[in-house]
mmCIF file of the C-alpha atoms, coordinates in Angstrom:
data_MODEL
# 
_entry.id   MODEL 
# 
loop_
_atom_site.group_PDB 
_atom_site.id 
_atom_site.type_symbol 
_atom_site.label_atom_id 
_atom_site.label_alt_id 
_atom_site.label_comp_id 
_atom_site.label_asym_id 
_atom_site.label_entity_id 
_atom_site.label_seq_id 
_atom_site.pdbx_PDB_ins_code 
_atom_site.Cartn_x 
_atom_site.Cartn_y 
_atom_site.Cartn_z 
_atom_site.occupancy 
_atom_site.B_iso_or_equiv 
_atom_site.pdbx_formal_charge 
_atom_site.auth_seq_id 
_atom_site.auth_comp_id 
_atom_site.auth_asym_id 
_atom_site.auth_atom_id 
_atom_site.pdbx_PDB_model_num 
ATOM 1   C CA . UNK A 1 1   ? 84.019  164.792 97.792  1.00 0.00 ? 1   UNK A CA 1 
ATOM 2   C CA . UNK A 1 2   ? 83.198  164.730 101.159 1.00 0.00 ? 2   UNK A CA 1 
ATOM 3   C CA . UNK A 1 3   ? 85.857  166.437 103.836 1.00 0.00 ? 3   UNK A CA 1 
ATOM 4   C CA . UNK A 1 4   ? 85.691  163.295 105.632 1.00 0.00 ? 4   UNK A CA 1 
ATOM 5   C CA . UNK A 1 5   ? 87.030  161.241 103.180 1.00 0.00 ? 5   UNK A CA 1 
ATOM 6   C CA . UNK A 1 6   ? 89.749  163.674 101.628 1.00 0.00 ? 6   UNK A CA 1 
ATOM 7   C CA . UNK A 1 7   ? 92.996  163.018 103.217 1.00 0.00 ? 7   UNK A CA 1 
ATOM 8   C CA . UNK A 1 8   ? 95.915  164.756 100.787 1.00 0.00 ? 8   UNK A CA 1 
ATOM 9   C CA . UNK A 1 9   ? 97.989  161.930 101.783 1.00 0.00 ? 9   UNK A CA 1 
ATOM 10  C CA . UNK A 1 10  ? 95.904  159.293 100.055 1.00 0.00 ? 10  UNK A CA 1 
ATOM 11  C CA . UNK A 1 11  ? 95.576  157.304 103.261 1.00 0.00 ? 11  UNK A CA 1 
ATOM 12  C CA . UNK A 1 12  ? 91.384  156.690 101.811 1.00 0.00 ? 12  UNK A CA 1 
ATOM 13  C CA . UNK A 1 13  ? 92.170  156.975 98.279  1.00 0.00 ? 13  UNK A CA 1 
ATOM 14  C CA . UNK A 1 14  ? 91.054  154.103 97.350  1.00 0.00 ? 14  UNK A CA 1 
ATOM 15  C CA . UNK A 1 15  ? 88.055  153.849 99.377  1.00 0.00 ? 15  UNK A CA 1 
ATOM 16  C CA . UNK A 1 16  ? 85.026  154.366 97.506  1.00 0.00 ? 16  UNK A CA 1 
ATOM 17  C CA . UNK A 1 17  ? 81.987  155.507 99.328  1.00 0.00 ? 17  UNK A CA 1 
ATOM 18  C CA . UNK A 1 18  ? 78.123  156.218 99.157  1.00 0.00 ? 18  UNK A CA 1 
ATOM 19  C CA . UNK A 1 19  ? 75.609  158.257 101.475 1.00 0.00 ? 19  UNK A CA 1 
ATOM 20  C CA . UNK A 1 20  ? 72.097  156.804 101.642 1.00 0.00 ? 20  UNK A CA 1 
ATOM 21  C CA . UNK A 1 21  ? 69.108  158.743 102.038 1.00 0.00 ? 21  UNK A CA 1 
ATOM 22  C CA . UNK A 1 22  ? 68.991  157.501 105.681 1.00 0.00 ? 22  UNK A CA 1 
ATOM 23  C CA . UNK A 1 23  ? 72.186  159.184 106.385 1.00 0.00 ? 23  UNK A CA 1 
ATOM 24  C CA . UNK A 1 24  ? 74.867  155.802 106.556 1.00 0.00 ? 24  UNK A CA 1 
ATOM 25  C CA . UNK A 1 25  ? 77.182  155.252 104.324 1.00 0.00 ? 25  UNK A CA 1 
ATOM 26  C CA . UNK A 1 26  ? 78.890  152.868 102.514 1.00 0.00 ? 26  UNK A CA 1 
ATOM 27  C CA . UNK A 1 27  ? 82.589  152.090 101.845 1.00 0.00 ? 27  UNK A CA 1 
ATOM 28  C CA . UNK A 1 28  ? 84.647  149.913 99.633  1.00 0.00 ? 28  UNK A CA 1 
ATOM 29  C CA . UNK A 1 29  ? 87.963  149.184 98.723  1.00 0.00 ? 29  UNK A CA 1 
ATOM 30  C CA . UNK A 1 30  ? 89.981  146.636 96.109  1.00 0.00 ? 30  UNK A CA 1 
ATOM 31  C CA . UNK A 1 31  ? 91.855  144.309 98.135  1.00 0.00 ? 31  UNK A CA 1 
ATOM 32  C CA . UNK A 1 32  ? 93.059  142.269 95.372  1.00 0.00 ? 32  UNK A CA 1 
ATOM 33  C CA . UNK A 1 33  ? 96.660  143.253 95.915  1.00 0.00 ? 33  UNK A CA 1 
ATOM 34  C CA . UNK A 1 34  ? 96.221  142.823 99.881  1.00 0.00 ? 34  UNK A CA 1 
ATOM 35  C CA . UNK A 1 35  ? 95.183  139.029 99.124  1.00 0.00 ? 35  UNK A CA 1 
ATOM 36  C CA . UNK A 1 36  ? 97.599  138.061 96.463  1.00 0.00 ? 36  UNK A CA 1 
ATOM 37  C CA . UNK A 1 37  ? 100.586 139.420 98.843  1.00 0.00 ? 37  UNK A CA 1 
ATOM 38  C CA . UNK A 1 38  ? 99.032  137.560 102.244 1.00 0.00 ? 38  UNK A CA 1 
ATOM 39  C CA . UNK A 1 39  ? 98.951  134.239 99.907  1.00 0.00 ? 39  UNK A CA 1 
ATOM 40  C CA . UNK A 1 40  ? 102.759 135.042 99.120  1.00 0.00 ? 40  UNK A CA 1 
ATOM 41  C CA . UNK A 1 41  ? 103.660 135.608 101.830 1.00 0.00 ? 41  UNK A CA 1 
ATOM 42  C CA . UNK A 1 42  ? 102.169 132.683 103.631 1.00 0.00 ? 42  UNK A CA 1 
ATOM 43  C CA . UNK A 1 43  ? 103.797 130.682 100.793 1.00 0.00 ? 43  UNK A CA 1 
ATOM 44  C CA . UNK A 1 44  ? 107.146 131.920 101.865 1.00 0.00 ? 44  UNK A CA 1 
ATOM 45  C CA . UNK A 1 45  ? 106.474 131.699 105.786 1.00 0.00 ? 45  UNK A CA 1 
ATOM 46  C CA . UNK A 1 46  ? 106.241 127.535 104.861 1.00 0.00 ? 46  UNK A CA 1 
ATOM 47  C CA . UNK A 1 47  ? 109.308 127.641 102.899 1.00 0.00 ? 47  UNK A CA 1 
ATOM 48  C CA . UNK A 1 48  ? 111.649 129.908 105.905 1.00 0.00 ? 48  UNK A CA 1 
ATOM 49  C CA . UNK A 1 49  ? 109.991 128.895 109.079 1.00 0.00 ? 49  UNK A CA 1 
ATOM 50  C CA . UNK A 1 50  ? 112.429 130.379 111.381 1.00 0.00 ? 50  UNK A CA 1 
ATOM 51  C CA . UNK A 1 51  ? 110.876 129.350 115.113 1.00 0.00 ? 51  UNK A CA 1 
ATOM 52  C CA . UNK A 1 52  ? 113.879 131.134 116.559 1.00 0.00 ? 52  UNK A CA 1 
ATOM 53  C CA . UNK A 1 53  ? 112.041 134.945 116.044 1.00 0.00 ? 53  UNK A CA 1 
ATOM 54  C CA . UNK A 1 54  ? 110.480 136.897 118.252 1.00 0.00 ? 54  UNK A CA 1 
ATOM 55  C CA . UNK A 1 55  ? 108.450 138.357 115.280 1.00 0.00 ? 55  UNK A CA 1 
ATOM 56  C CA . UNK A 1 56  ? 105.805 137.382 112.883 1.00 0.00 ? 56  UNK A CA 1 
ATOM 57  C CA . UNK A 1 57  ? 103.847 139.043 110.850 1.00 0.00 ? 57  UNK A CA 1 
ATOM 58  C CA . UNK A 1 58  ? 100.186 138.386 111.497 1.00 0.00 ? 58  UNK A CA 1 
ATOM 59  C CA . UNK A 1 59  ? 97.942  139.971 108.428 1.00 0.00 ? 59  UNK A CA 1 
ATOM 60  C CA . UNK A 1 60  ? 98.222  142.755 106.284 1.00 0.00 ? 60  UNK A CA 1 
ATOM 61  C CA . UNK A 1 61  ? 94.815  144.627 106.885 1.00 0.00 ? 61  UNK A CA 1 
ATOM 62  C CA . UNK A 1 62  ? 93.355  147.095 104.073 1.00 0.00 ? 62  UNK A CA 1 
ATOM 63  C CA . UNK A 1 63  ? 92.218  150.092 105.632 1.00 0.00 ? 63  UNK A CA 1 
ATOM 64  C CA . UNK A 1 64  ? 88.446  149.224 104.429 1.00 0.00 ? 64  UNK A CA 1 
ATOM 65  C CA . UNK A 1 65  ? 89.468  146.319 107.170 1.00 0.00 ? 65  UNK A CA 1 
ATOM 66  C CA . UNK A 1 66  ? 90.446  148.162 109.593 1.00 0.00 ? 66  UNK A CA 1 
ATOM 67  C CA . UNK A 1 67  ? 87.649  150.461 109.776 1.00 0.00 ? 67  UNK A CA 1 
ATOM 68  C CA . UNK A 1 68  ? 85.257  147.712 109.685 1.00 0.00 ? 68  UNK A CA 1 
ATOM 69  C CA . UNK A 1 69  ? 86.858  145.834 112.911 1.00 0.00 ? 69  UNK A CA 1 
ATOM 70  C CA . UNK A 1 70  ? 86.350  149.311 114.523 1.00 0.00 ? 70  UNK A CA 1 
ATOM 71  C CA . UNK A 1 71  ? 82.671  149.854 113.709 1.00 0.00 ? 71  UNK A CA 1 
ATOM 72  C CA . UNK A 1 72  ? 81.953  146.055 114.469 1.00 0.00 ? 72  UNK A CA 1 
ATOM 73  C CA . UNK A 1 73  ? 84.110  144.940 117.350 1.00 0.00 ? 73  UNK A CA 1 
ATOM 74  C CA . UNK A 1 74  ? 85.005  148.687 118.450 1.00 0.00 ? 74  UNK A CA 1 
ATOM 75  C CA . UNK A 1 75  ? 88.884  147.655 118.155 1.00 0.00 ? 75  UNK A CA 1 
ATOM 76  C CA . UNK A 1 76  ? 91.510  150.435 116.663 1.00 0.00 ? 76  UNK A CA 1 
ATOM 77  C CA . UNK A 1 77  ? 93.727  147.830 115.108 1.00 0.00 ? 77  UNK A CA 1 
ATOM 78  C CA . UNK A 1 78  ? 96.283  150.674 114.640 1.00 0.00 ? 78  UNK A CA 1 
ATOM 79  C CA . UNK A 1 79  ? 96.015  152.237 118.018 1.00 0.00 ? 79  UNK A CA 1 
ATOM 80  C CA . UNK A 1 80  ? 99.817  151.971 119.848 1.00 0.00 ? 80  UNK A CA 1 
ATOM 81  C CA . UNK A 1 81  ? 97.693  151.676 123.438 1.00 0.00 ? 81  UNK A CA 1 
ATOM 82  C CA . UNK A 1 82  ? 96.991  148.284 122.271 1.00 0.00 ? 82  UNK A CA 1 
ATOM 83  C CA . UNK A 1 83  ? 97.911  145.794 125.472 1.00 0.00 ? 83  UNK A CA 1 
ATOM 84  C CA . UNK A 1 84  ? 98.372  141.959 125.175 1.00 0.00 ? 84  UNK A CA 1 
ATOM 85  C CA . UNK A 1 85  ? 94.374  141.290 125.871 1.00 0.00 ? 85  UNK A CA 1 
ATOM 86  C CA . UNK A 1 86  ? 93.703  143.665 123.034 1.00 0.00 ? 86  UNK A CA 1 
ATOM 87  C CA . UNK A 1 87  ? 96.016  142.238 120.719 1.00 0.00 ? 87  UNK A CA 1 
ATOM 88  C CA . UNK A 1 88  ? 94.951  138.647 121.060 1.00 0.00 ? 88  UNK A CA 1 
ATOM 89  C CA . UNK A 1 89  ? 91.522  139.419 120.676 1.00 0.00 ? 89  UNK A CA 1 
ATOM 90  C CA . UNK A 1 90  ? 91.925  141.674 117.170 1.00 0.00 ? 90  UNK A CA 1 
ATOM 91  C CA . UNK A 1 91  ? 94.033  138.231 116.132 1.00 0.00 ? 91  UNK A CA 1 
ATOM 92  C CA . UNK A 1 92  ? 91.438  136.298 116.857 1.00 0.00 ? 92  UNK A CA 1 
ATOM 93  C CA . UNK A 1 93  ? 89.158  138.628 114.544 1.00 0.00 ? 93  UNK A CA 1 
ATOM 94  C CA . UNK A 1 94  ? 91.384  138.703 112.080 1.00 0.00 ? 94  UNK A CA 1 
ATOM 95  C CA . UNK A 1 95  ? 91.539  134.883 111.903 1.00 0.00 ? 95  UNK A CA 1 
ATOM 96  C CA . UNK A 1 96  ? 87.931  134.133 112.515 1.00 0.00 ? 96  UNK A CA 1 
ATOM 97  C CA . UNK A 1 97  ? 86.218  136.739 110.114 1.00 0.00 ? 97  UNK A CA 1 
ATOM 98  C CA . UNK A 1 98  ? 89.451  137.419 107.782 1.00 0.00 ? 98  UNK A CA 1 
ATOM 99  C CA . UNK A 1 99  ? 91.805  134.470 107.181 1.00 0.00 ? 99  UNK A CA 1 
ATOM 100 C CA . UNK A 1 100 ? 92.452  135.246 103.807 1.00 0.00 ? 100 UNK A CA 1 
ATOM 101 C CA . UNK A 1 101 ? 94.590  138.729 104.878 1.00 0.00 ? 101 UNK A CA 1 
ATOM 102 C CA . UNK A 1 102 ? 96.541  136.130 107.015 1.00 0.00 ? 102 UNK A CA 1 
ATOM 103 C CA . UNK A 1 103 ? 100.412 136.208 106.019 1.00 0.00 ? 103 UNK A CA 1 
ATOM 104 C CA . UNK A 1 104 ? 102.009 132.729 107.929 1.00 0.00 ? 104 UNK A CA 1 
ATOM 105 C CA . UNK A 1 105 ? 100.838 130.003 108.264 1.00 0.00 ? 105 UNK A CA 1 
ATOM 106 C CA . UNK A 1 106 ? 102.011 128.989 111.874 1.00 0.00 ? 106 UNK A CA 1 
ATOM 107 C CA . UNK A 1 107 ? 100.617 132.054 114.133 1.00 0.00 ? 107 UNK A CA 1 
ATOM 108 C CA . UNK A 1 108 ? 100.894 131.128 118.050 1.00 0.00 ? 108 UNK A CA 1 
ATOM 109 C CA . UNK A 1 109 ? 100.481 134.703 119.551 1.00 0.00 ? 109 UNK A CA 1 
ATOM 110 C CA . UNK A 1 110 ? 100.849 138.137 118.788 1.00 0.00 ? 110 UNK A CA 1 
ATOM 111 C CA . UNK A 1 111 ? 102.814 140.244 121.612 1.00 0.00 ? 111 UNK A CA 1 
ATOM 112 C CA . UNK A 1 112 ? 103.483 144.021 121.770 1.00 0.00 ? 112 UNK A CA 1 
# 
């Protein structure tokens, strides 16, 4: 295994991944369980829409996700320097290229 990819924590665990002779590499992940609980959960946003809270959740992002808005947009989705620019923008992402990790329904903004 490559030291890279070996976190004790299991924080890649899941990630499967493959050198080419070129030298990239490539990385997947089952999602399945990410998708079934953003369709839940967007089922249960519809049935307790509270407009009253400061707080919704936007996605839930696999970390095969994550790494790919990184290489392809250059965004750290996880990053706590994130400011209200950066924020919309990853949403935006998320929604364009990614609407199936969405968990409500009824998403105006996302604020930090």
């Amino acid at each position: 295994m490559d030291p890279l990819f070996l976190f004790k924590g299991g924080f890649m665990k899941s990630i499967n991944y493959d050198y080419s002779q070129t030298g990239k590499y490539k990385a997947e992940q089952e999602v399945s369980a990410y998708l079934d609980y953003a369709q839940r959960s967007r089922s249960v946003a519809n049935t307790f829409d509270n407009k009253k809270t400061n707080y919704r959740s936007l996605a839930i992002v696999p970390d095969i996700v994550a790494v790919d808005i990184l290489n392809r947009f250059g965004y750290d989705i996880h990053s706590s320097e994130n400011d209200q620019h950066v924020l919309s923008k990853i949403s935006n992402i998320i929604k364009q290229y990614y609407p199936n990790l969405l968990t409500s329904s009824m998403i105006n903004s996302v604020r930090r």
